[in-house]
PLY file of the C-alpha trace (Angstrom):
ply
format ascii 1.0
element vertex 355
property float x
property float y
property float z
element edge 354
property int vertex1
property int vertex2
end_header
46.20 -30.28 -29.83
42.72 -30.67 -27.98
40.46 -28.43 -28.72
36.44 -28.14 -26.94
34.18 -25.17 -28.07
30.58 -24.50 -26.56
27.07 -22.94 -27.74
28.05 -23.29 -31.52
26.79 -24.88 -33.68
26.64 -25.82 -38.02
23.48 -24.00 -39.28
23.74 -25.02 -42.85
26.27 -26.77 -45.41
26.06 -26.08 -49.49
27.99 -27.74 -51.72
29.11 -26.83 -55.21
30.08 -29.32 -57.90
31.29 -28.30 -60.87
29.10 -29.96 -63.91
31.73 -30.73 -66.22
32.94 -33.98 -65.66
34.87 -37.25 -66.94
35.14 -41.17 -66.33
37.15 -43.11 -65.32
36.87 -45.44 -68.56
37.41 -42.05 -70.62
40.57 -41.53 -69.70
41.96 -44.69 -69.61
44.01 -43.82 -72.77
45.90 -41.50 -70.93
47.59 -44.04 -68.96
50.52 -46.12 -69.40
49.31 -48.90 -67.84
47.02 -52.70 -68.54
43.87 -52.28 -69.45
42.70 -55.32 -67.32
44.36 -54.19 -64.36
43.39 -50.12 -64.45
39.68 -52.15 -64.16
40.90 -54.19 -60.99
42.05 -50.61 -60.08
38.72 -49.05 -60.98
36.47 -51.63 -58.63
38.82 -51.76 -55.76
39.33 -48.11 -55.39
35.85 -47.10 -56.28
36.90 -44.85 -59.74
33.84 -44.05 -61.89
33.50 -40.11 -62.38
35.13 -37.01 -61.08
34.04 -33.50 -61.74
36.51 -30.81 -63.03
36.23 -27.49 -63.18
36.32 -25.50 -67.08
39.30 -23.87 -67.67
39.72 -20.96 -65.83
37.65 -21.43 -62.79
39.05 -20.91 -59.66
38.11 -21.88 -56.25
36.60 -18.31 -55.68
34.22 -18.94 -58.63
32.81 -21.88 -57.16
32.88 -20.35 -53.50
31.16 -16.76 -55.08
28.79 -18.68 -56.97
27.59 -20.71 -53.87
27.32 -17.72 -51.22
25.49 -15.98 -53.84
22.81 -18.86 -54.46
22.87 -18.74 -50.19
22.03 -14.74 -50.46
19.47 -14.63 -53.67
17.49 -17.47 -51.92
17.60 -15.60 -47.95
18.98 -18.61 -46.44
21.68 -15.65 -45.58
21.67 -12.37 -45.48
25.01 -10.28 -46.00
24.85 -8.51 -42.76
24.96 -11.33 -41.20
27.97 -12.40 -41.82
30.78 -11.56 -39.24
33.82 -13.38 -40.31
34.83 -14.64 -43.83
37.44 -18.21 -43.65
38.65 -19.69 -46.94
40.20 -22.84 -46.76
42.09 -23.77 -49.52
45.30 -25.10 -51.17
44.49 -22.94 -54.63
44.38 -20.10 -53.84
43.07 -16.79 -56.78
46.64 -15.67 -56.08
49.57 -15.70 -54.54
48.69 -12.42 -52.79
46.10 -10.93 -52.20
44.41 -13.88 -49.59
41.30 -15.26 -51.75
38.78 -13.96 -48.39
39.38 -10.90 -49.44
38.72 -11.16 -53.01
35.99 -13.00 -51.66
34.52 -10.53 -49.98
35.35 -7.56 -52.99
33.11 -9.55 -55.03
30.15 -9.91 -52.53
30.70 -6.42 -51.36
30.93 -7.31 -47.81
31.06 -4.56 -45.22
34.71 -3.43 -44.47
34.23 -4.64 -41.02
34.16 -8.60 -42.12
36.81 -10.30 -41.13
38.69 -11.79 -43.52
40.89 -15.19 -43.46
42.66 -17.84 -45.75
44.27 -21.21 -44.26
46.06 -22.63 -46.33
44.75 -26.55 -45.56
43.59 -29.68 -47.50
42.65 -33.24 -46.48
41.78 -31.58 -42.97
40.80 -28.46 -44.13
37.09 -28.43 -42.78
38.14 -29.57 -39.84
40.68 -26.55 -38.90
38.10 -24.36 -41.03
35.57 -25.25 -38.31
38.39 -24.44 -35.32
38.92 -21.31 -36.61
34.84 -20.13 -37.26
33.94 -21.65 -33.94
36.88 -19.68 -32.26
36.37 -16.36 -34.27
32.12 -16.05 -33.20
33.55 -15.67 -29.42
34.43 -12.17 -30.96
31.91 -11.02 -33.18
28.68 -9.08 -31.90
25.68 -10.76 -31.49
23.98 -12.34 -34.24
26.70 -12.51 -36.49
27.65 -15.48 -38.13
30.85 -17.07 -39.63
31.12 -18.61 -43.35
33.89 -21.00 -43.91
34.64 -22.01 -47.35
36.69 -25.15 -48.34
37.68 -24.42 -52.01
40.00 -25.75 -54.58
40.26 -26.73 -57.66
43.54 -28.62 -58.01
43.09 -30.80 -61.63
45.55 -28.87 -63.33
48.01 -28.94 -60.64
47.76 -33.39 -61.45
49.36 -34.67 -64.31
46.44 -36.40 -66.70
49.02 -39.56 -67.37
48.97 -39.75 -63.42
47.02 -42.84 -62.95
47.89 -42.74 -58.88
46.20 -39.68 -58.42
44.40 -38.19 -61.60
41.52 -40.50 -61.70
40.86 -39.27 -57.87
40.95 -35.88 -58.47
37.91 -33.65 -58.50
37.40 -29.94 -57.63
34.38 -28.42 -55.50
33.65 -25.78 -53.09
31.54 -25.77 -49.69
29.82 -23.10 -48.02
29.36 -23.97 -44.08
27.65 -21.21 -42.10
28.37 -21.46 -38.38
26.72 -19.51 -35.81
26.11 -19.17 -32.20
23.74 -21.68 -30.50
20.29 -21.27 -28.66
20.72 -24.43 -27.25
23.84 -25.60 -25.49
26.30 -27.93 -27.34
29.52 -29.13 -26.46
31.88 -29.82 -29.47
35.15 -31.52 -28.35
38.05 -33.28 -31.11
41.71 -33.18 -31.20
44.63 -32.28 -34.24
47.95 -33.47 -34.94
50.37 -32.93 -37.23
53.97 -34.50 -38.52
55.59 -32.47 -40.57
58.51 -34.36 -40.92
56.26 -36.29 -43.28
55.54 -33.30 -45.28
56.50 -34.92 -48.71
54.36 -37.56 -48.81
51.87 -35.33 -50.99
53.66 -32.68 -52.41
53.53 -30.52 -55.18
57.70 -29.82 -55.14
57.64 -27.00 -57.81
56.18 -23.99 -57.60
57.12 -22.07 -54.48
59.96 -19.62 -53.28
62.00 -23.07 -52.85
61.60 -24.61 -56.24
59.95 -21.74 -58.75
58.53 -23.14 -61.56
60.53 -23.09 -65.15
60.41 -24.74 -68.19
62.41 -27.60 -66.66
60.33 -28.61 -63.82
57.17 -28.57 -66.17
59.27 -31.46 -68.56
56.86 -34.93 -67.95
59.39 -37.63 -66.62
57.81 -41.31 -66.17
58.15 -43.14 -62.49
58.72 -46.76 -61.63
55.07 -47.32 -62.21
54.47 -45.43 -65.83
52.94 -42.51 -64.61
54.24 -39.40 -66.42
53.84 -36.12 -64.14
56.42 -33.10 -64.03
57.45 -31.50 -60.96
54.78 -28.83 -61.15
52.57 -31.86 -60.15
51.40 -33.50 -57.55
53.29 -36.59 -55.85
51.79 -39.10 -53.85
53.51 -41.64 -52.21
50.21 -43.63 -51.81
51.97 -46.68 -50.19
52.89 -43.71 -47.29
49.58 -42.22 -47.54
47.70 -45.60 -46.50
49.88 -46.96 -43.69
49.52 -43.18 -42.19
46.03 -43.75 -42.52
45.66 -46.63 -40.94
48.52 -46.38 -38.30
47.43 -42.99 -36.85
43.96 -42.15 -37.25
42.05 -45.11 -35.75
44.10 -44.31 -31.89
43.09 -40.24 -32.71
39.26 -41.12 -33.14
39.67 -43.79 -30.28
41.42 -41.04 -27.31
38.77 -38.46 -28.45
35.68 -41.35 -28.20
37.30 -41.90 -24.55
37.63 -38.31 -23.53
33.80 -38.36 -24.12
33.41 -41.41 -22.52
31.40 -42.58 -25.69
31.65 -45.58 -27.22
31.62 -46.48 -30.83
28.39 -47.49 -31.56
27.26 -43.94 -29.67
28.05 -42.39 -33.04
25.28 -42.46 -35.85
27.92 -41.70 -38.62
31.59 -41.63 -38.89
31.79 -38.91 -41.98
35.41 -38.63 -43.38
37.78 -37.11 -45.83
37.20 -39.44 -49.01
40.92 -40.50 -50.42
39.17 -43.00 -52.35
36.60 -45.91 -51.32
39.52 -48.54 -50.79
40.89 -46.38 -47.62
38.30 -45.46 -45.69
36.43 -49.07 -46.30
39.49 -50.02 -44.49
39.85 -47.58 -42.09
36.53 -48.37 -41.00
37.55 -51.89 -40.62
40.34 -50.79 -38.06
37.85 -48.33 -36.47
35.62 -51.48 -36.06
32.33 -49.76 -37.48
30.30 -51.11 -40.01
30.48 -49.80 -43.75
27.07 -48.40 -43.31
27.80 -45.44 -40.39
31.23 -44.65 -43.03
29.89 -43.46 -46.54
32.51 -44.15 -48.85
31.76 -43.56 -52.23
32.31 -39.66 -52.70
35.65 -40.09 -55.18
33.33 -42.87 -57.11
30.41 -39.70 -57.71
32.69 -36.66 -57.53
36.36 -37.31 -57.07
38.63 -36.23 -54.19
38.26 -32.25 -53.70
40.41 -32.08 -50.38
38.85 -30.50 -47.96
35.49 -30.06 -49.58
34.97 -33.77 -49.27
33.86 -34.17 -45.82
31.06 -31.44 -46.48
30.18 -33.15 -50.11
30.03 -36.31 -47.99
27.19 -34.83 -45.28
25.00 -33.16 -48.36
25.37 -36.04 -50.70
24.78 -39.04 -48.19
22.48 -37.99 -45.31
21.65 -33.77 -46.93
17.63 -34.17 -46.34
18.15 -35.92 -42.94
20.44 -33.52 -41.84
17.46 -30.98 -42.08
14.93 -33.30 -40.26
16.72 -34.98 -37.61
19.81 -34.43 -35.17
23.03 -36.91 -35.04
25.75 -37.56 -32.96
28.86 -37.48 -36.10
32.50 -38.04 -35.82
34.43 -35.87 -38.12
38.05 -36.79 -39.22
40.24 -35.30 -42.19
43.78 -36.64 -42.46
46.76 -36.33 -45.20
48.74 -33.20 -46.26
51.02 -31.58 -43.94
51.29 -34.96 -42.41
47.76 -33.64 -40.69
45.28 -35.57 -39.17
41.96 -34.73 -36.50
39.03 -36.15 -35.42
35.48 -34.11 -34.27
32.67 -35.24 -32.10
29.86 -32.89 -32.24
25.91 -33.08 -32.46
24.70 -31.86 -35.74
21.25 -31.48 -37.74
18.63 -29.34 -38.12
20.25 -27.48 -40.48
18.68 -24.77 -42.94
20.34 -26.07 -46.21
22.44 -29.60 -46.66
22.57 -29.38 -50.46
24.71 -29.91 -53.11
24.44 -27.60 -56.04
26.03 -27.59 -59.74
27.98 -24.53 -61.01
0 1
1 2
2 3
3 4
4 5
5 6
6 7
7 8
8 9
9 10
10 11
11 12
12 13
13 14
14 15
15 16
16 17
17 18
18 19
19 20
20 21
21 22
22 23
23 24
24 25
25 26
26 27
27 28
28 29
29 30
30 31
31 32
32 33
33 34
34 35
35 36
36 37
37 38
38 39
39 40
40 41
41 42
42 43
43 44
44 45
45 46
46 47
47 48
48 49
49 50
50 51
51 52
52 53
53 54
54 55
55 56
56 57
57 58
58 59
59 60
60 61
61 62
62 63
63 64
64 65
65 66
66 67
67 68
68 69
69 70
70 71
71 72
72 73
73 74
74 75
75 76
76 77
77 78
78 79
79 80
80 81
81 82
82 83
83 84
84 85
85 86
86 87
87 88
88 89
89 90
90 91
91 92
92 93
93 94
94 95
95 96
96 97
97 98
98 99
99 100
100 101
101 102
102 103
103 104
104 105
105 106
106 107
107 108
108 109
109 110
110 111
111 112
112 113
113 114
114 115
115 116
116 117
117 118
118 119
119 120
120 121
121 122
122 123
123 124
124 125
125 126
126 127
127 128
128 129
129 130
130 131
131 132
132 133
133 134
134 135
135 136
136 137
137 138
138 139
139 140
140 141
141 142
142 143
143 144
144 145
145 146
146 147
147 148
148 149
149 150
150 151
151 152
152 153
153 154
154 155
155 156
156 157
157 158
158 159
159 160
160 161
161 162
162 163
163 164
164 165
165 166
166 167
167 168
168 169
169 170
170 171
171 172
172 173
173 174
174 175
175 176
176 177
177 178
178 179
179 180
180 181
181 182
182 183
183 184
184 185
185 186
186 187
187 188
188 189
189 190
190 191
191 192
192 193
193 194
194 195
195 196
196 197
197 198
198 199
199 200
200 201
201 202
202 203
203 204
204 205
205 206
206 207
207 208
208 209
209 210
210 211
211 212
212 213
213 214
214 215
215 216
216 217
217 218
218 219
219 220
220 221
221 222
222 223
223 224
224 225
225 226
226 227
227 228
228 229
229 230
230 231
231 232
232 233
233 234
234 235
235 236
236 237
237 238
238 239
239 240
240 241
241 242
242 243
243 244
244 245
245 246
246 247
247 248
248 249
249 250
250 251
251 252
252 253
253 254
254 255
255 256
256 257
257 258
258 259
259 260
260 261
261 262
262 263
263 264
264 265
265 266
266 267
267 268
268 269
269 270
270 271
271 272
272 273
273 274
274 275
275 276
276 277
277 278
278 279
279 280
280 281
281 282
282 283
283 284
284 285
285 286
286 287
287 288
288 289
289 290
290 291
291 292
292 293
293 294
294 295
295 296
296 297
297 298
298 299
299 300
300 301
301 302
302 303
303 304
304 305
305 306
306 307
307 308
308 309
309 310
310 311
311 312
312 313
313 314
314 315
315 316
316 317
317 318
318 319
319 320
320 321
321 322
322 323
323 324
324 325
325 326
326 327
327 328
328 329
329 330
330 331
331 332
332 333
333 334
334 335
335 336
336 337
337 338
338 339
339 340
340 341
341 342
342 343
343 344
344 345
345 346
346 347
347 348
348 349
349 350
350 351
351 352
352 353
353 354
């Protein structure tokens, strides 16, 4: 799917962290695996730290706790806001949708829209089709705040060392508005769903409800011990999807815009881990420095809330000084996978903040 929106644009980006963390070297016991080569691991893949949330925090907590600091400071006022999109793959609850527990909490006016999507690796991405395509029908002045939420450490077995050690949760708070200027935003989405369980969590749902059998720990070929009620990664999968689909998307969407590569000042992506986008920058054929890299070494992998930890922790203060020409791109779960081109900066707020 193509996909072009006009006089929008990003007015400001906050990201929360929560401050509880753990290293890599920690948790090293948890694993059944070398010593030596969960090190080798470590370097290549760019493990040092990931934040998890306390027990009992949920992605609203984070997302409540970072439109609040957003209200208390002005940088938003609540009758501003028009629409209300949460993006997220942990949801409060099964039902009610987290938006509108969400907006309970902040006491929104009844007339807020109210939206969840339920979206990961390129969660801001559709996050950002749906607020740009939802302030075509809100009056004037109103605004849109997407949230990417989710805190998904508990849903990843701790003896997991494939995908525990890259785990983190977080929250962002993107508010998108109408522009005064004009701006052209163009990208493109695709999906493969008959890939769909190369990251799944397989128990859980109507199809497989969890029981006291599909929480048992079983060990694969590798050591790791994780139940069904975890996440599964086939990371071998993961990779060659990677790198087999995503540098033709960014490609086709650089030629629709007649732009070449170097016309982009950064490449900011979804952050698997440091290993993969190192080397899908490689197949891009950009250097290292326009494709930070080194949000799972600082934070860990929060799904969709990576590409807007990415912007506040690598280029936040020059994102409120200056203007770039970025390329977006989120890609995994679902089998999904887009790519943005857009001019962004001058933003209110590019911050990261710790809950």
């Amino acid at each position: 799917m193509q996909f072009e929106y006009h006089d929008k644009r990003i007015a400001g980006i906050l990201t929360v962290i929560p401050k509880n963390f753990k290293t890599f070297d920690e948790e090293m016991e948890n694993y059944q695996a070398d010593k030596k080569r969960s090190q080798r691991l470590k370097l290549v893949m760019g493990y040092d730290r990931h934040h998890i949330a306390e027990a009992g925090v949920t992605a609203s907590d984070l997302a409540y706790f970072g439109i609040e600091q957003l209200l208390s400071s002005g940088q938003l006022q609540k009758e501003e806001i028009g629409a209300l999109v949460v993006v997220t793959q942990s949801p409060d609850y099964i039902m009610p949708p987290t938006s509108n527990v969400l907006q309970g909490r902040l006491r929104l006016g009844t007339d807020v829209f109210c939206i969840d999507i339920n979206q990961g690796c390129a969660g801001f991405l559709v996050g950002l089709m749906q607020a740009f395509s939802l302030l075509d029908q809100l009056a004037a002045g109103k605004k849109v705040v997407l949230v990417n939420a989710d805190v998904l450490s508990p849903k990843v077995s701790k003896a997991d060392r494939n995908s525990y050690p890259l785990v983190g949760d977080a929250a962002s708070v993107t508010v998108v508005e109408r522009s005064a200027t004009p701006t052209r935003i163009v990208g493109e989405m695709r999906m493969d769903g008959t890939r769909y369980d190369a990251l799944i969590i397989p128990a859980g749902g109507a199809r497989m409800p969890s029981t006291p059998e599909t929480a048992v720990l079983h060990a694969d070929a590798e050591g790791n011990l994780r139940s069904l009620d975890h996440l599964v990664m086939k990371g071998g999968d993961v990779f060659n999807f990677v790198q087999t689909e995503v540098p033709p998307l960014i490609a086709d969407v650089l030629a629709r815009e007649h732009l070449t590569k170097d016309d982009i000042d950064w490449y900011l992506f979804h952050q698997p881990n440091k290993f993969m986008v190192d080397k899908l920058a490689e197949a891009i054929g950009v250097p290292y420095e326009k494709v930070p890299s080194n949000i799972v070494t600082h934070f860990g992998n929060a799904s969709g809330v990576t590409i807007p930890t990415n912007i506040c922790y690598n280029i936040g203060e020059r994102m409120t000084e200056e203007t770039f020409k970025v390329c977006l791109s989120g890609f995994g779960i679902g089998l999904t996978w887009g790519a943005m081109v857009l001019e962004m900066g001058r933003l209110a707020f590019c911050e990261i903040v710790e809950f």
